[in-house]
N, C-alpha and C positions, 0 to 999 in steps of 0.2 A: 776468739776474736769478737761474735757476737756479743760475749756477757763482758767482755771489757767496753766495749759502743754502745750497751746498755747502762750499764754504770756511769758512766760521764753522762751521758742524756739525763739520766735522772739527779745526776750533781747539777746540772744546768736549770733542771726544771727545778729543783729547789730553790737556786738561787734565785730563779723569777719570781718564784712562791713568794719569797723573802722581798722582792721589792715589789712586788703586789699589797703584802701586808703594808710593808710602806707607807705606798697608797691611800690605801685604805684610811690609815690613820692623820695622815699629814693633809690629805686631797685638801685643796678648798672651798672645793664646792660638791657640792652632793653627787650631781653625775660623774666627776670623778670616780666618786668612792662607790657609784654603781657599778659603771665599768670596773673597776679594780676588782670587787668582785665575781662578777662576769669570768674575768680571766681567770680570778683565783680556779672558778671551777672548770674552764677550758685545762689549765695547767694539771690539775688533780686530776681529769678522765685520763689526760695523757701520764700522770705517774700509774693509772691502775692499768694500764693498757702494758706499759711499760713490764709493771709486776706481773702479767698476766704472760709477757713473752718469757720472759727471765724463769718462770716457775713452769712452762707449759700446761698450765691449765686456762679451760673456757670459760671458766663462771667468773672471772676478771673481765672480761669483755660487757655480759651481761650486766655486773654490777654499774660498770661504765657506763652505759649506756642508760641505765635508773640517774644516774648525776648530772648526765646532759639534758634528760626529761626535767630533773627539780632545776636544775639552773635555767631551764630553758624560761620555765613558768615563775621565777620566784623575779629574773631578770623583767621578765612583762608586767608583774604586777608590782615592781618599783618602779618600773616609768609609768604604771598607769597613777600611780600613789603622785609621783613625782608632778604626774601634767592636771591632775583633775582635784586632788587635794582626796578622792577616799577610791577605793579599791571597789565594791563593788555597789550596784547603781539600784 
């Protein structure tokens, strides 16, 4: 029963994937297309998180947790790009 409510979770989170990329492409304005990617990589820890339950291993967890770190940083330094016009000072 878990690996069937695993399967549909991760049919779901692709589908968001898929209107993320959307997003991404269509946004009209840039913070848009920031957030879009924001999500995209909130959506992807939770696909590995996901793969990590489904396979029973812990090095899925880890790897997640390295893609919330680059997201976390790469999302800061497009709103620093975004609000000040250069990255660093």
């Amino acid at each position: 029963m878990l690996s069937v409510a695993i399967l549909i979770a991760c049919a779901l989170i692709c589908c968001a994937l898929a209107l993320n990329t959307w997003r991404l492409i269509i946004g009209p304005t840039t913070p848009d297309r920031i957030i879009a990617v924001d999500t995209m990589y909130i959506n992807s820890i939770a696909l590995i998180i996901l793969l990590g339950l489904h396979q029973g291993s812990a090095i899925y967890y880890e790897s997640a947790l390295l893609i919330a770190l680059l997201g976390f940083v790469s999302t800061s330094a497009f709103c620093k790009y975004l609000l000040r016009g250069d990255i660093i000072e």
